[in-house]
VOTIBA-779711 format. One record per residue: residue number from 1; residue in one letter; x, y, z of N, C-alpha, C in turn. Coordinates in steps of 0.2 Angstrom, whole numbers, plus 2048, in hexadecimal, padded with zeros to 3 digits. Atoms other than C-alpha are relative to their C-alpha. Example, Ala and Ser with C-alpha at 12.3 -4.5 7.8 and 13.67 -1.06 7.14 Angstrom:
<rs>
+-----+---------+------+------+------+-------+-------+-------+------+------+------+
: num : residuo : n_px : n_py : n_pz : ca_px : ca_py : ca_pz : c_px : c_py : c_pz :
+-----+---------+------+------+------+-------+-------+-------+------+------+------+
:   1 :       A :  804 :  7FA :  800 :   83E :   7EA :   827 :  804 :  806 :  800 :
:   2 :       S :  7FC :  7FA :  7FF :   844 :   7FB :   824 :  7FC :  805 :  803 :
+-----+---------+------+------+------+-------+-------+-------+------+------+------+
</rs>
This chain:
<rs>
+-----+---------+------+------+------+-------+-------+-------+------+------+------+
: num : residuo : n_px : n_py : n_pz : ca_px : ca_py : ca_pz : c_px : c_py : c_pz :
+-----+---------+------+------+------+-------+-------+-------+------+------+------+
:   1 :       X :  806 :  804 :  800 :   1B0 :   C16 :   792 :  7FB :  804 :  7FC :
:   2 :       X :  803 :  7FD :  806 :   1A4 :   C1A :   785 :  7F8 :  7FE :  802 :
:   3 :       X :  808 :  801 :  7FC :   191 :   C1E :   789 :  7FD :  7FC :  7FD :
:   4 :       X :  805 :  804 :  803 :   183 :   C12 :   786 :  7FA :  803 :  7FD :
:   5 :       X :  807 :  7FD :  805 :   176 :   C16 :   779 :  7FA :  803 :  805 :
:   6 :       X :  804 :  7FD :  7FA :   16B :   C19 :   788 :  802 :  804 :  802 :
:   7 :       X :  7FF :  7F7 :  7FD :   175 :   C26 :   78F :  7FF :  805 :  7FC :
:   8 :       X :  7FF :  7F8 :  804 :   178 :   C2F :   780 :  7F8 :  801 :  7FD :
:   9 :       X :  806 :  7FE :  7FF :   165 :   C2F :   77F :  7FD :  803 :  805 :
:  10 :       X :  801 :  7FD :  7F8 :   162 :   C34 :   790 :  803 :  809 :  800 :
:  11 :       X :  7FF :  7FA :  803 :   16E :   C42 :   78D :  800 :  802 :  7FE :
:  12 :       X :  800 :  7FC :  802 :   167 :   C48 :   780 :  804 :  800 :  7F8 :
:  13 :       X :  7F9 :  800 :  808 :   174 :   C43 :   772 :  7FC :  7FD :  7F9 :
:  14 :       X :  805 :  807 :  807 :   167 :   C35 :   768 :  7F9 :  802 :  802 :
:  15 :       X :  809 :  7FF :  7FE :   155 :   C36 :   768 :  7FF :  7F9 :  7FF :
:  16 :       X :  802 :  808 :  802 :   14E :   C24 :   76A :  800 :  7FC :  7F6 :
:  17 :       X :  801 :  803 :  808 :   14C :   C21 :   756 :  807 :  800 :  7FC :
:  18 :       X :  7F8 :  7FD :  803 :   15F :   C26 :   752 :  803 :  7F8 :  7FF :
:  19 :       X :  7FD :  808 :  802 :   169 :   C16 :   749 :  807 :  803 :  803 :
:  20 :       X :  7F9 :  802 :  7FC :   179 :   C1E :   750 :  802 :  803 :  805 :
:  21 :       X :  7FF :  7FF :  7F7 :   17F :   C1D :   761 :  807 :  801 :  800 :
:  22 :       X :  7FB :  7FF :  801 :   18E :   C23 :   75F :  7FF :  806 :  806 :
:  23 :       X :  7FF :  7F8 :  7FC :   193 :   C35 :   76C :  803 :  804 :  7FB :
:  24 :       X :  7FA :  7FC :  804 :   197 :   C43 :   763 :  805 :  801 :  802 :
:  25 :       X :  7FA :  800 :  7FE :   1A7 :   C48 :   762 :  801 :  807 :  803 :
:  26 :       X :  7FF :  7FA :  7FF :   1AD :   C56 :   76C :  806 :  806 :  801 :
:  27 :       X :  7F7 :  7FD :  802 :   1BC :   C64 :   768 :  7FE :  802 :  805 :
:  28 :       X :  7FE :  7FB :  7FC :   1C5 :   C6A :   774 :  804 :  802 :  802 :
:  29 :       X :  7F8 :  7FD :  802 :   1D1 :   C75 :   774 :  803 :  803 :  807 :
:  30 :       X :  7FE :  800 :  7F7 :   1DD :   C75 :   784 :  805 :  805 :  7FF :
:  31 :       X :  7FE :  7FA :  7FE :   1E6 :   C85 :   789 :  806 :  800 :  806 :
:  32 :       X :  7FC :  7FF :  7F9 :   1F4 :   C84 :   795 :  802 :  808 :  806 :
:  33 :       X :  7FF :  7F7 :  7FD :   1F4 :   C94 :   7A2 :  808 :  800 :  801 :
:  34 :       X :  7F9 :  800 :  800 :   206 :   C99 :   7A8 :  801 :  7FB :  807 :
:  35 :       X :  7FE :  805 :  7FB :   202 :   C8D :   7B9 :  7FF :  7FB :  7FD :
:  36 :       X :  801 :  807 :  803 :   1FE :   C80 :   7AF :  808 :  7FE :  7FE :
:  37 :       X :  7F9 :  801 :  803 :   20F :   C82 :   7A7 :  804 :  800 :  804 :
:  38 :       X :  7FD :  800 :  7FA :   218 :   C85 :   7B8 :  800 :  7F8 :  803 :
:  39 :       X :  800 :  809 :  7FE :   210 :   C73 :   7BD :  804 :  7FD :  7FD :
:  40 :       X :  7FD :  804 :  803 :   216 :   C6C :   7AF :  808 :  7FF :  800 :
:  41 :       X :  7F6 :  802 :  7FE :   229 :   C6F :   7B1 :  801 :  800 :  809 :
:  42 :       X :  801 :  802 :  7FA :   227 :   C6E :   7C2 :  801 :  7F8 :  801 :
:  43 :       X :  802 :  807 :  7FE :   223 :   C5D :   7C1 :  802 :  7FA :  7F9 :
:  44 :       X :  7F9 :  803 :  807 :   230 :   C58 :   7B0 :  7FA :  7FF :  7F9 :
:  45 :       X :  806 :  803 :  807 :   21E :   C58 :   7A2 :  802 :  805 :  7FA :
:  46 :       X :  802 :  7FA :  805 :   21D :   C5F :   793 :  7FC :  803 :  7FF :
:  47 :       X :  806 :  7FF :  800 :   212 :   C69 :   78C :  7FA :  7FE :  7FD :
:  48 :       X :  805 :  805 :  801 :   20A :   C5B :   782 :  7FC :  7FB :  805 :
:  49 :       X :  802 :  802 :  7F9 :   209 :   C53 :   791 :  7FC :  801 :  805 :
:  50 :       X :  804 :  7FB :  7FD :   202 :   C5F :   79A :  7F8 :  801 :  7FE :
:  51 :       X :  804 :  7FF :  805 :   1F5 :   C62 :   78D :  7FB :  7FB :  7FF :
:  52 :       X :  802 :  807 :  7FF :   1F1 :   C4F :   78E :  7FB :  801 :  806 :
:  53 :       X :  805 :  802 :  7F7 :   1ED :   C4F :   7A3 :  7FC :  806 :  7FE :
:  54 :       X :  807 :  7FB :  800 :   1E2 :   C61 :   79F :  7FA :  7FD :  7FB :
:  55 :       X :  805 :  804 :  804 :   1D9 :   C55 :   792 :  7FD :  7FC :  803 :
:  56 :       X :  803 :  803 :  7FB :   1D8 :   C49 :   79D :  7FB :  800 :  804 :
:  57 :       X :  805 :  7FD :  7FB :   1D0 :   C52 :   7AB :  7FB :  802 :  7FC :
:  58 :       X :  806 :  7FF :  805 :   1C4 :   C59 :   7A0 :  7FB :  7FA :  7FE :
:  59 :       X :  803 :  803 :  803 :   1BF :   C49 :   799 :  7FB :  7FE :  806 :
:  60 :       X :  803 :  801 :  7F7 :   1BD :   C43 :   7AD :  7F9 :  803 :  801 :
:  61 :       X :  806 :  7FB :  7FE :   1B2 :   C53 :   7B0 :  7FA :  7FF :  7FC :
:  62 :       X :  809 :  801 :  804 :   1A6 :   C4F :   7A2 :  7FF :  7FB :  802 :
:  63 :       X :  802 :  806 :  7FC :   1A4 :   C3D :   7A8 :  7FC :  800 :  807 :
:  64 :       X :  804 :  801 :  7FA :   1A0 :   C42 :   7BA :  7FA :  804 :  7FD :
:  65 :       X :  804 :  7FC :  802 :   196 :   C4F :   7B2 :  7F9 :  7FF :  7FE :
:  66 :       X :  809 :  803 :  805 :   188 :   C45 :   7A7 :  800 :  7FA :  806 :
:  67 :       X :  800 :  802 :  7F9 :   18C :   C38 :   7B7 :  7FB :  803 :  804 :
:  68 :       X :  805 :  7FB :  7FE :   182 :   C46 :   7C0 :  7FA :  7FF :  7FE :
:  69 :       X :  806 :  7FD :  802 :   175 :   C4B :   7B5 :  7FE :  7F8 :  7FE :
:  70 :       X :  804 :  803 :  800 :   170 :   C38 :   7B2 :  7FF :  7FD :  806 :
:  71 :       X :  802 :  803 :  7F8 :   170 :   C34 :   7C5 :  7F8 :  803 :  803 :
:  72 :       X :  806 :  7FB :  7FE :   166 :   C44 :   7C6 :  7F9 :  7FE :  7FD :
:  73 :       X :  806 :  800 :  803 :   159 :   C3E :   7BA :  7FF :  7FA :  802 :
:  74 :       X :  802 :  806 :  7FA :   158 :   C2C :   7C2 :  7FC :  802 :  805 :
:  75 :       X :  805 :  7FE :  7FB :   152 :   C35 :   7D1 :  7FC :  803 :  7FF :
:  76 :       X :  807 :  7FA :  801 :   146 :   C41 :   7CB :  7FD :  7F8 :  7FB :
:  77 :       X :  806 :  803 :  802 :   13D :   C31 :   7C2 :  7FE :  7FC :  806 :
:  78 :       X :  802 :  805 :  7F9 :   13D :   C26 :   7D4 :  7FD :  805 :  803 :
:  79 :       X :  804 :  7FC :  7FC :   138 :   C35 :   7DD :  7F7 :  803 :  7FA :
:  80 :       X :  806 :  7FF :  806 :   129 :   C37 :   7CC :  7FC :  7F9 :  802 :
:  81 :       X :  802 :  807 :  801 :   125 :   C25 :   7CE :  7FB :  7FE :  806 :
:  82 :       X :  806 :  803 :  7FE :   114 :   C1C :   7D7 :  805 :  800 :  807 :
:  83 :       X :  7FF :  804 :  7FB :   11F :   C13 :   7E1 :  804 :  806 :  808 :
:  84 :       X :  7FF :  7FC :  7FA :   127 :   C22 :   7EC :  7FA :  803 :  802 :
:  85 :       X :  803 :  7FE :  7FD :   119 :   C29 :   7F0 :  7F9 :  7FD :  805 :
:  86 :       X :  803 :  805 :  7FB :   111 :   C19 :   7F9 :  802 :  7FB :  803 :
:  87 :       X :  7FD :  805 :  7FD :   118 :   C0F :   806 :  7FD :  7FA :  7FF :
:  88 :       X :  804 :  809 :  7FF :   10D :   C00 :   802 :  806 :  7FB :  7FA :
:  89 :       X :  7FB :  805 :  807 :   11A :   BFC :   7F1 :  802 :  7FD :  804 :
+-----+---------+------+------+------+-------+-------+-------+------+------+------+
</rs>
């Protein structure tokens, strides 16, 4: 799933005036420890394989992560907003 020009503005990625809405691209370089490699033949993967689901994960974790950080700023503008601080809205 690929952000929308508004997240990657929200985020931080684009400044409103920006023509491209593209996300950078991000290296990352995956490292197997020796339980990584233990799971792996444990459970018949290779280490490409392997390499893959710690990418995976990874990618997951930044998803819930900016997930987060735009929830959190949702709430800090309804909690900033007229309208919470008057029950008559």
């Amino acid at each position: 799933m690929n952000p929308t020009r508004e997240d990657l503005i929200t985020l931080g990625y684009l400044k409103p005036g920006d023509a491209i809405a593209r996300a950078p691209k991000r290296e990352r370089k995956i490292w197997l420890t020796d339980s990584d490699k233990e799971y792996a033949e444990r459970h018949g993967l290779t280490r490409q394989e392997m390499k893959d689901f710690k990418e995976d994960m990874i990618i997951e974790e930044e998803i819930l992560r900016d997930h987060k950080i735009l929830a959190a700023q949702e709430k800090k503008e309804h909690y900033n907003s007229p309208q919470s601080h008057y029950l008559a809205w």
